[in-house]
mmCIF entry with sequence, helices, sheets and N, C-alpha, C, O atoms, coordinates in Angstrom:
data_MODEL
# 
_entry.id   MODEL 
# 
_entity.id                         1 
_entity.type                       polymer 
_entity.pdbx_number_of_molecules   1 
# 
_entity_poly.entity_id                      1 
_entity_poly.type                           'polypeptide(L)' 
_entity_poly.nstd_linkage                   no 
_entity_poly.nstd_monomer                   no 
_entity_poly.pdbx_seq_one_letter_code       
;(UNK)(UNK)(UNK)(UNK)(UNK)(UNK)(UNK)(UNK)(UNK)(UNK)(UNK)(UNK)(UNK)(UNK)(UNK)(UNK)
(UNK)(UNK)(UNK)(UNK)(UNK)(UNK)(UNK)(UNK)(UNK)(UNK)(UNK)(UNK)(UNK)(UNK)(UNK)(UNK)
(UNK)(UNK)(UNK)(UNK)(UNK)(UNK)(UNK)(UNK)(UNK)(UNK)(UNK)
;
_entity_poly.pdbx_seq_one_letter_code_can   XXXXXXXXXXXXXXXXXXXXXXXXXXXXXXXXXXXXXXXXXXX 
_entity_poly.pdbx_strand_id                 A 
# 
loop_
_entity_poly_seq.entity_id 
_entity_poly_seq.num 
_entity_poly_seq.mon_id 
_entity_poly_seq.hetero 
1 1  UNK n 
1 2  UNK n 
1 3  UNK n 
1 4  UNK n 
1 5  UNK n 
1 6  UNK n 
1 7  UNK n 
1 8  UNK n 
1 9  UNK n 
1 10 UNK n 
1 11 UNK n 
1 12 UNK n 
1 13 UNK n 
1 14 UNK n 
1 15 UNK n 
1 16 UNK n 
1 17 UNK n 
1 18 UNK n 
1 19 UNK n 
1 20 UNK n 
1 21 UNK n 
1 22 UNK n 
1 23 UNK n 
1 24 UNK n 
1 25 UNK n 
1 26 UNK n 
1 27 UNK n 
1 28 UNK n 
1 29 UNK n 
1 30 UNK n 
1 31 UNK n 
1 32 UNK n 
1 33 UNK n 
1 34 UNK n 
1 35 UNK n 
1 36 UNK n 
1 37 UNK n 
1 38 UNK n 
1 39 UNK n 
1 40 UNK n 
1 41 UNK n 
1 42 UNK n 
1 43 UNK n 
# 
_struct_asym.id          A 
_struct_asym.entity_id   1 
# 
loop_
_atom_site.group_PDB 
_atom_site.id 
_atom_site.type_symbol 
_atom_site.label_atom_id 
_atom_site.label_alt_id 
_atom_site.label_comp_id 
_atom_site.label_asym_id 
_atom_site.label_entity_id 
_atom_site.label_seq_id 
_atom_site.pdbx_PDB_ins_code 
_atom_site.Cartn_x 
_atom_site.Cartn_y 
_atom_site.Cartn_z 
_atom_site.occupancy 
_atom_site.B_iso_or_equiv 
_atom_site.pdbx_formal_charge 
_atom_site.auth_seq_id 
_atom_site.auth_comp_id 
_atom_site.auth_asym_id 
_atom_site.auth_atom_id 
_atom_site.pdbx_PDB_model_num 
ATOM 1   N N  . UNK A 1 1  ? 4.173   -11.614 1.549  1.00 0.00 ? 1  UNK A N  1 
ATOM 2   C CA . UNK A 1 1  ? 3.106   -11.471 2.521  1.00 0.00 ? 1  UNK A CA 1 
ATOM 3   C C  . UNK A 1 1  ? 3.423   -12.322 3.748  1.00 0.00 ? 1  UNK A C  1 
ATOM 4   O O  . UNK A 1 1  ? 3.988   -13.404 3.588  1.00 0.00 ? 1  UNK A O  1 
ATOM 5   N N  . UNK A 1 2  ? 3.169   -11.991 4.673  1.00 0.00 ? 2  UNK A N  1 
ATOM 6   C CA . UNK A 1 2  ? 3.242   -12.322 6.461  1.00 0.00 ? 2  UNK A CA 1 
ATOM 7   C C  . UNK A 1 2  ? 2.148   -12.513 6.670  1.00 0.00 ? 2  UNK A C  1 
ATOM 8   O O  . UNK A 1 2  ? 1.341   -11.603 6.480  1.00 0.00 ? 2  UNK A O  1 
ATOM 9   N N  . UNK A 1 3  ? 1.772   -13.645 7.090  1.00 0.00 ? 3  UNK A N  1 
ATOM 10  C CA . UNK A 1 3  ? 0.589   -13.946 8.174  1.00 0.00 ? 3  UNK A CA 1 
ATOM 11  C C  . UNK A 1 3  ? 0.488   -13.338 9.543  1.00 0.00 ? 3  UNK A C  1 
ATOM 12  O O  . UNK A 1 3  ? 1.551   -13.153 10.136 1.00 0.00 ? 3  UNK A O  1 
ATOM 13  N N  . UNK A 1 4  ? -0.364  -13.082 9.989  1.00 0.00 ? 4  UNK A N  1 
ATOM 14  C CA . UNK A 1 4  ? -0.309  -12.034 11.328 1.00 0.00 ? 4  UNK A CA 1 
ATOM 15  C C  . UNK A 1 4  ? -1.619  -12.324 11.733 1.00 0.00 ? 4  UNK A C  1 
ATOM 16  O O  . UNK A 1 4  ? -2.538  -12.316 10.914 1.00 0.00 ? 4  UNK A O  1 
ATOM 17  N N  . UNK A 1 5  ? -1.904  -12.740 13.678 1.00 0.00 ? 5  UNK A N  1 
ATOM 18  C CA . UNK A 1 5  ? -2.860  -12.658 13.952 1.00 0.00 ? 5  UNK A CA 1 
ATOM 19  C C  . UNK A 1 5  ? -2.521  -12.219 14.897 1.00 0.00 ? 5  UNK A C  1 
ATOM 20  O O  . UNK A 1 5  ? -3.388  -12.310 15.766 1.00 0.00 ? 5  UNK A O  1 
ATOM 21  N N  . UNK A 1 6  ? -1.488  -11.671 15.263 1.00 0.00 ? 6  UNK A N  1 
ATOM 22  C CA . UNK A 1 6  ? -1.216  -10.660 17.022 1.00 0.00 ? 6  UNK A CA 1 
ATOM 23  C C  . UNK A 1 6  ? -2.084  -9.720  16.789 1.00 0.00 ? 6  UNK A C  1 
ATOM 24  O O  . UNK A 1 6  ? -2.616  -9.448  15.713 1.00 0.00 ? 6  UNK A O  1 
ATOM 25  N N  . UNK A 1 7  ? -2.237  -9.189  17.879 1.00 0.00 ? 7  UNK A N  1 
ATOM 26  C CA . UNK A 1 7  ? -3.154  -7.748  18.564 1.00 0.00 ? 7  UNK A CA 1 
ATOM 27  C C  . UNK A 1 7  ? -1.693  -6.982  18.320 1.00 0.00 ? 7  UNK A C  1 
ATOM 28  O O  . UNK A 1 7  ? -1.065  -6.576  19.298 1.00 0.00 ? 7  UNK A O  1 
ATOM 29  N N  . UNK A 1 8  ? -1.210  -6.816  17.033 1.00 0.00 ? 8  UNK A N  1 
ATOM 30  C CA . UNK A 1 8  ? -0.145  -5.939  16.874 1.00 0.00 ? 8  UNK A CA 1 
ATOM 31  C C  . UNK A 1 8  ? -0.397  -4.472  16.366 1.00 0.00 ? 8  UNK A C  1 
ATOM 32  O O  . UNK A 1 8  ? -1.603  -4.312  16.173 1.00 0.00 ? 8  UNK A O  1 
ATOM 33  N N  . UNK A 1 9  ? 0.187   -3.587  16.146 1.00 0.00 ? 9  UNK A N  1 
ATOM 34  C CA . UNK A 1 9  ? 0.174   -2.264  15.510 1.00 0.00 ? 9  UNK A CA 1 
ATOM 35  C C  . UNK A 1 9  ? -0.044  -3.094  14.383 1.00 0.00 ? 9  UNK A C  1 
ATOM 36  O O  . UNK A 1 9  ? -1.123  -3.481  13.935 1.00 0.00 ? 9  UNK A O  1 
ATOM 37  N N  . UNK A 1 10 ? 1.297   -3.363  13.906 1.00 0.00 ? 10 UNK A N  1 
ATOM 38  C CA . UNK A 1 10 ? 1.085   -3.958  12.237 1.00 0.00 ? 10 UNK A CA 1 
ATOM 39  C C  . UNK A 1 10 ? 0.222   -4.679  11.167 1.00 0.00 ? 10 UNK A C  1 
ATOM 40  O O  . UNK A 1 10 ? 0.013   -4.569  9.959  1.00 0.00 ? 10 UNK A O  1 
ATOM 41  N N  . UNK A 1 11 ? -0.260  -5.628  12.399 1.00 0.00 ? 11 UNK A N  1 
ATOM 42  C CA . UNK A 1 11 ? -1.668  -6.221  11.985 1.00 0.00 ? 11 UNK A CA 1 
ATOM 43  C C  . UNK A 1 11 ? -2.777  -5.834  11.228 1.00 0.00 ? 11 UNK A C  1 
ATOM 44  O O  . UNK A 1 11 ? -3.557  -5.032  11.740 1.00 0.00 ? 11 UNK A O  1 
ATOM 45  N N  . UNK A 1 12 ? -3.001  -6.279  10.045 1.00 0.00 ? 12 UNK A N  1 
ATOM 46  C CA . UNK A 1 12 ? -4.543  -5.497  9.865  1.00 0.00 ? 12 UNK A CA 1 
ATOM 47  C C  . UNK A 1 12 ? -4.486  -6.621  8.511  1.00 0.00 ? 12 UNK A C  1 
ATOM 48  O O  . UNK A 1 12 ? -3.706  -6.865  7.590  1.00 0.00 ? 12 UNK A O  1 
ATOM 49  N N  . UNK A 1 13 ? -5.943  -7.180  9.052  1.00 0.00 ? 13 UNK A N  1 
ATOM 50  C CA . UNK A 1 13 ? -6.780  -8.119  8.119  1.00 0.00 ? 13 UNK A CA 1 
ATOM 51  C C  . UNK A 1 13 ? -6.001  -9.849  7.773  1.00 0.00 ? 13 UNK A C  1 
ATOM 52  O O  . UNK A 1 13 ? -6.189  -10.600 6.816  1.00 0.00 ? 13 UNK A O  1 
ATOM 53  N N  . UNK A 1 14 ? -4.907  -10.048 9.271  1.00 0.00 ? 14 UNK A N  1 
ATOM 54  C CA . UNK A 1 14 ? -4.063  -10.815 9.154  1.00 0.00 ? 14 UNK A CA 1 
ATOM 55  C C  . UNK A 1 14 ? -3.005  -11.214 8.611  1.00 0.00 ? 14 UNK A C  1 
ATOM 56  O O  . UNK A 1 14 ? -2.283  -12.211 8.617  1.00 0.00 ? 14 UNK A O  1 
ATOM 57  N N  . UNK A 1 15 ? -3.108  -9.567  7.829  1.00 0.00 ? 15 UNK A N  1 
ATOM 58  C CA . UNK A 1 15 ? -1.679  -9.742  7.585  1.00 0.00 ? 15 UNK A CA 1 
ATOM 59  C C  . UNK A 1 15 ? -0.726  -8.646  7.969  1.00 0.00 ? 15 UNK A C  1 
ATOM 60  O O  . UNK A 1 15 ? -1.136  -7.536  8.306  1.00 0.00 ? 15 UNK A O  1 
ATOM 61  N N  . UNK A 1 16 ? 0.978   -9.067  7.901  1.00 0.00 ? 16 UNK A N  1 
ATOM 62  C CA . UNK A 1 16 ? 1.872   -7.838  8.674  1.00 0.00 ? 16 UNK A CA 1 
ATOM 63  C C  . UNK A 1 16 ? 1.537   -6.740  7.532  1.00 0.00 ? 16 UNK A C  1 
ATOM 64  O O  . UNK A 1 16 ? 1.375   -6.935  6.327  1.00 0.00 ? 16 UNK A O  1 
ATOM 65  N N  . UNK A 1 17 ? 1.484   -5.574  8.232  1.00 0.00 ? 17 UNK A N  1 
ATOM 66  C CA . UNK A 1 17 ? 1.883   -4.316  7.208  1.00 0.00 ? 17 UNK A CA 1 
ATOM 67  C C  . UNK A 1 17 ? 3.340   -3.678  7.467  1.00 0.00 ? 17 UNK A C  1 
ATOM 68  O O  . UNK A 1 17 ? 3.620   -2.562  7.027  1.00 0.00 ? 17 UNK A O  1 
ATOM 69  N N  . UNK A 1 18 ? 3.985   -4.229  7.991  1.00 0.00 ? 18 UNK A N  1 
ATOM 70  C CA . UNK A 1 18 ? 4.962   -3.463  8.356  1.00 0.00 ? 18 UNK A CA 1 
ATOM 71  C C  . UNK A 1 18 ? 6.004   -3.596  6.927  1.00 0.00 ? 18 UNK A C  1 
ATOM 72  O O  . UNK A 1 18 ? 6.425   -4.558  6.286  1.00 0.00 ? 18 UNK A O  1 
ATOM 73  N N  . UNK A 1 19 ? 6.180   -1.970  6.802  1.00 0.00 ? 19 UNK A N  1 
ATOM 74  C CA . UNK A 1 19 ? 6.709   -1.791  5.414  1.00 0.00 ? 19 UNK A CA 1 
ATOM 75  C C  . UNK A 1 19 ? 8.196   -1.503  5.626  1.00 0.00 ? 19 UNK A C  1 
ATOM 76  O O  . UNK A 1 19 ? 8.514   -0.555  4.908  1.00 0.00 ? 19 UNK A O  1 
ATOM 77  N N  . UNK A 1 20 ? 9.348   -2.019  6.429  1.00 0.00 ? 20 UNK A N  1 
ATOM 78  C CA . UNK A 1 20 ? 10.362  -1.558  6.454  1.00 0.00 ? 20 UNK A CA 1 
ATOM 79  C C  . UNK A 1 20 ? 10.634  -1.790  7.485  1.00 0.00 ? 20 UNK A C  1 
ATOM 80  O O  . UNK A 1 20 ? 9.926   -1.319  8.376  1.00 0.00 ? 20 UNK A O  1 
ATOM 81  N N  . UNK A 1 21 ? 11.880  -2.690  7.859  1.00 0.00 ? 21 UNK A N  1 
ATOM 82  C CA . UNK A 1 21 ? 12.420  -3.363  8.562  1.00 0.00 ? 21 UNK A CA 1 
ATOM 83  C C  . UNK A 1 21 ? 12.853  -2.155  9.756  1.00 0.00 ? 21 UNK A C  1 
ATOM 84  O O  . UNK A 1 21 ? 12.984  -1.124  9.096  1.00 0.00 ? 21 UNK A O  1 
ATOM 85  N N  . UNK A 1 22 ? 13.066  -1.910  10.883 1.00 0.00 ? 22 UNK A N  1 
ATOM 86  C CA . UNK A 1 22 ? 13.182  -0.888  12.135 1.00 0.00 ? 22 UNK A CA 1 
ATOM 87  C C  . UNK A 1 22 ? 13.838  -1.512  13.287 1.00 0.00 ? 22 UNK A C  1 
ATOM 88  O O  . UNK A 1 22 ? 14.053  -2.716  13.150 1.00 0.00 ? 22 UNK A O  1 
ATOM 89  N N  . UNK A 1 23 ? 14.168  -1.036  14.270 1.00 0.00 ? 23 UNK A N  1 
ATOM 90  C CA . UNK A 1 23 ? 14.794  -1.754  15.366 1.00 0.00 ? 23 UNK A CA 1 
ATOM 91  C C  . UNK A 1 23 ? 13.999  -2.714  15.829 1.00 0.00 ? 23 UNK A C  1 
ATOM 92  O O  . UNK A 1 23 ? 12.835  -2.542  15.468 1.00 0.00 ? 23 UNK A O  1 
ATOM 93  N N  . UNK A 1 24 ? 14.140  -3.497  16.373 1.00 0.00 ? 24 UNK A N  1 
ATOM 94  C CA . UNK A 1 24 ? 13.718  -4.628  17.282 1.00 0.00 ? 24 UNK A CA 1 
ATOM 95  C C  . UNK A 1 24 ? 12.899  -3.891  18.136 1.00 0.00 ? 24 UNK A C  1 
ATOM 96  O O  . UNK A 1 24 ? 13.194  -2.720  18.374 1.00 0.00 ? 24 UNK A O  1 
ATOM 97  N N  . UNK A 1 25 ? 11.546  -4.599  18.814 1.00 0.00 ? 25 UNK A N  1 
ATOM 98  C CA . UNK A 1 25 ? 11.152  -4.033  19.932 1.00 0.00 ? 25 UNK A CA 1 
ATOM 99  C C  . UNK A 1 25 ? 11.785  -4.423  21.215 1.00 0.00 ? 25 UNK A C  1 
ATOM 100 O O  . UNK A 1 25 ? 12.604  -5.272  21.564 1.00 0.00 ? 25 UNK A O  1 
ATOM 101 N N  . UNK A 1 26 ? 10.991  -3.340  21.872 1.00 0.00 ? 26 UNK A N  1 
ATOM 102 C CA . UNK A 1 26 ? 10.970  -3.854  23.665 1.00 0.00 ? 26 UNK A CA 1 
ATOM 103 C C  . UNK A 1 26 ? 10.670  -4.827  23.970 1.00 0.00 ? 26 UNK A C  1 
ATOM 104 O O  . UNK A 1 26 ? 11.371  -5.364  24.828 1.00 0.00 ? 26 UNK A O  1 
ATOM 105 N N  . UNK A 1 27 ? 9.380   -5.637  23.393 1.00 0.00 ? 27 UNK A N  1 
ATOM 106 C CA . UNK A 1 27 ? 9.054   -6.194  23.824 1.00 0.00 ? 27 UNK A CA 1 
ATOM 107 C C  . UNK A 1 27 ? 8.362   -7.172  22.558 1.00 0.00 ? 27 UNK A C  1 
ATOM 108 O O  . UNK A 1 27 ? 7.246   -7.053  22.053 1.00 0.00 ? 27 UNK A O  1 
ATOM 109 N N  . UNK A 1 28 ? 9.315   -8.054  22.279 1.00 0.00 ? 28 UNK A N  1 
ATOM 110 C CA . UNK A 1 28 ? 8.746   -8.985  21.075 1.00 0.00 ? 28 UNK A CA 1 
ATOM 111 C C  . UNK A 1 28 ? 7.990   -10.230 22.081 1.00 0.00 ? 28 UNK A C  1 
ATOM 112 O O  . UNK A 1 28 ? 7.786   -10.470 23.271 1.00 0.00 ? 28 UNK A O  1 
ATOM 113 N N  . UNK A 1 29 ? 7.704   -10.900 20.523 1.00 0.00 ? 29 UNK A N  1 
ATOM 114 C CA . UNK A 1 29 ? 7.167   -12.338 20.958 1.00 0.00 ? 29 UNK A CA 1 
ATOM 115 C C  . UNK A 1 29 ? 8.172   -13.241 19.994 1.00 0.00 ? 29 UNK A C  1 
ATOM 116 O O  . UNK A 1 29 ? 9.065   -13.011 19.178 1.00 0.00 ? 29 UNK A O  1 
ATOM 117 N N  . UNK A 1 30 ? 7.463   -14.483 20.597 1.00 0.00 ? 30 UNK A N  1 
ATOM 118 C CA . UNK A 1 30 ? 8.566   -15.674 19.761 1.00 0.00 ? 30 UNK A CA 1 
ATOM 119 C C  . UNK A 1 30 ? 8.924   -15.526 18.516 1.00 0.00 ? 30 UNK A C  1 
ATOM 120 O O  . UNK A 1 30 ? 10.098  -15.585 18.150 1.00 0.00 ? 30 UNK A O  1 
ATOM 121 N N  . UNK A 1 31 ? 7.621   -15.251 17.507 1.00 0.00 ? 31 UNK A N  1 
ATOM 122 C CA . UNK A 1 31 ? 7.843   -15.383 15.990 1.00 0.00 ? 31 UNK A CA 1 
ATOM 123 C C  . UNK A 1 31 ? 8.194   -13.891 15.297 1.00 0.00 ? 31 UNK A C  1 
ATOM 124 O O  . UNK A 1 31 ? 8.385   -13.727 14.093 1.00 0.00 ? 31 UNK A O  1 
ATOM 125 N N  . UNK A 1 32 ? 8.249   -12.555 16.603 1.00 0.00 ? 32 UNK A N  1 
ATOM 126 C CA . UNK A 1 32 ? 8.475   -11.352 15.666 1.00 0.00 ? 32 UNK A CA 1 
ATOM 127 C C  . UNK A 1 32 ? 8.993   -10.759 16.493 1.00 0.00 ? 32 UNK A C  1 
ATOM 128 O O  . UNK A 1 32 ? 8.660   -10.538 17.657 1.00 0.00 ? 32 UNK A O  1 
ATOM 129 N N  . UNK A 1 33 ? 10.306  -10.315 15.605 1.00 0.00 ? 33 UNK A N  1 
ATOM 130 C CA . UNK A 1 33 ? 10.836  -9.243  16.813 1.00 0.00 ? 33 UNK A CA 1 
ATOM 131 C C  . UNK A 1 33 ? 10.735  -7.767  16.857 1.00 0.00 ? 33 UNK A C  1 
ATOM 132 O O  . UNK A 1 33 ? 11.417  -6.897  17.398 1.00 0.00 ? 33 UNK A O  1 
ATOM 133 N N  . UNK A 1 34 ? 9.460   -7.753  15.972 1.00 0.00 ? 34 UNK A N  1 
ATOM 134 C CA . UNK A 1 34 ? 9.254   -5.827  15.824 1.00 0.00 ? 34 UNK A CA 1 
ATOM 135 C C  . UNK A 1 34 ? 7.771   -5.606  16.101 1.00 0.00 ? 34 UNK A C  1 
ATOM 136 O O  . UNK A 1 34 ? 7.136   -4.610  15.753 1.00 0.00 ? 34 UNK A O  1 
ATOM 137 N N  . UNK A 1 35 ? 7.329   -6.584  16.724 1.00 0.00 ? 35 UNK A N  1 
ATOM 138 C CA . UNK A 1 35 ? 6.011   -6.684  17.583 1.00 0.00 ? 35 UNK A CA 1 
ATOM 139 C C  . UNK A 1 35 ? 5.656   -4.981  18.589 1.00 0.00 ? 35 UNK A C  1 
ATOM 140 O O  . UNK A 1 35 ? 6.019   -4.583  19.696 1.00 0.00 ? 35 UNK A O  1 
ATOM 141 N N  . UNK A 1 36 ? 4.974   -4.512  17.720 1.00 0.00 ? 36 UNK A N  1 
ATOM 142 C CA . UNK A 1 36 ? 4.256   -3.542  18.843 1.00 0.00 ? 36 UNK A CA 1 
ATOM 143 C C  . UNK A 1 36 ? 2.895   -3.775  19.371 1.00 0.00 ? 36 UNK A C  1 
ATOM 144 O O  . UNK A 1 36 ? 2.310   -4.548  18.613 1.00 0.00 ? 36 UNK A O  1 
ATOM 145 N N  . UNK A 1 37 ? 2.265   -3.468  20.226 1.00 0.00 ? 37 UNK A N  1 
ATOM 146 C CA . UNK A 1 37 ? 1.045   -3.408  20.776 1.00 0.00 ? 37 UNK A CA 1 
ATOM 147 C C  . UNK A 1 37 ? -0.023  -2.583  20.323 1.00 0.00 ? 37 UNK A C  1 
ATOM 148 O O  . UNK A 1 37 ? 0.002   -1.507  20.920 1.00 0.00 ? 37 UNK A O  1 
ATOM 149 N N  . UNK A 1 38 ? -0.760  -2.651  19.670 1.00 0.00 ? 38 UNK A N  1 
ATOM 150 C CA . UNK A 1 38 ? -1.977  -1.710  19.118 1.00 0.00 ? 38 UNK A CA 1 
ATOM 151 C C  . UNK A 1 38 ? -2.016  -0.653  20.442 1.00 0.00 ? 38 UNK A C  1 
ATOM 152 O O  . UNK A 1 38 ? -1.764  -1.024  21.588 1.00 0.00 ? 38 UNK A O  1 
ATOM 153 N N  . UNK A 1 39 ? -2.455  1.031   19.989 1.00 0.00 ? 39 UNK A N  1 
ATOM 154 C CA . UNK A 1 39 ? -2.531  1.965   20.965 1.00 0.00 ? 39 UNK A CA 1 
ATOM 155 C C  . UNK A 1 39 ? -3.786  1.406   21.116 1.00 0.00 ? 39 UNK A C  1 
ATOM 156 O O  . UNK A 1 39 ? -4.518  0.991   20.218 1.00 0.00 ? 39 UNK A O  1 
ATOM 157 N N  . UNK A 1 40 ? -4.039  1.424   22.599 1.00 0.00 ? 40 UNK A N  1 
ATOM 158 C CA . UNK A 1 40 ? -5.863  1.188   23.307 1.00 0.00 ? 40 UNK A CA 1 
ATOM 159 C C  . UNK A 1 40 ? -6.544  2.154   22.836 1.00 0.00 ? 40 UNK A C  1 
ATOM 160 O O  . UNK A 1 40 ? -7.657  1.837   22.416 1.00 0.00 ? 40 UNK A O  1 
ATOM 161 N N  . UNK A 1 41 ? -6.267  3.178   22.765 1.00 0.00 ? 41 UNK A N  1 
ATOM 162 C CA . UNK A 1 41 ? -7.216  4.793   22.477 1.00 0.00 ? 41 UNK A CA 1 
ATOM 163 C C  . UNK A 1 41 ? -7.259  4.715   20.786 1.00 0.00 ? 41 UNK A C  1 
ATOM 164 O O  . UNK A 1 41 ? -7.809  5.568   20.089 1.00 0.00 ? 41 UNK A O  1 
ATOM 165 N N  . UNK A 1 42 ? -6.742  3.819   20.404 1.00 0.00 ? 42 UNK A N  1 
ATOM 166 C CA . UNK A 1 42 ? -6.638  4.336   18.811 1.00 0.00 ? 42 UNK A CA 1 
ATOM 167 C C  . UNK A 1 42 ? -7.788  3.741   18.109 1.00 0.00 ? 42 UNK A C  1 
ATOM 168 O O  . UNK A 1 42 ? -7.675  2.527   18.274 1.00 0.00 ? 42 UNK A O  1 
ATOM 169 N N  . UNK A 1 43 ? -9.090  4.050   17.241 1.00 0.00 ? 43 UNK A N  1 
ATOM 170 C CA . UNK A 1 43 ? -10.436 3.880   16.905 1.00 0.00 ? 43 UNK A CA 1 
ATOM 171 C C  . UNK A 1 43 ? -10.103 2.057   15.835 1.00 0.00 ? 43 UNK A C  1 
ATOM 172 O O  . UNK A 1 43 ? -11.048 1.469   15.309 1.00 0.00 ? 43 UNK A O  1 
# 
């Protein structure tokens, strides 16, 4: 388990969900480099 409090896609309930390692993003932050941005439109 990953602790997670970014406004990430992966995020949910503080922790990472990300199930499978993928390219690096565009645009990481310090502690993750597969950091995406939650879609704005998404409920």
């Amino acid at each position: 388990m990953i602790m997670c409090t970014e406004n990430c896609a992966y995020q949910e309930d503080g922790l990472c969900n990300l199930k499978k390692i993928t390219s690096f993003s565009s645009k990481p932050i310090k502690y993750c480099p597969y950091f995406r941005g939650k879609d704005k439109n998404r409920a």
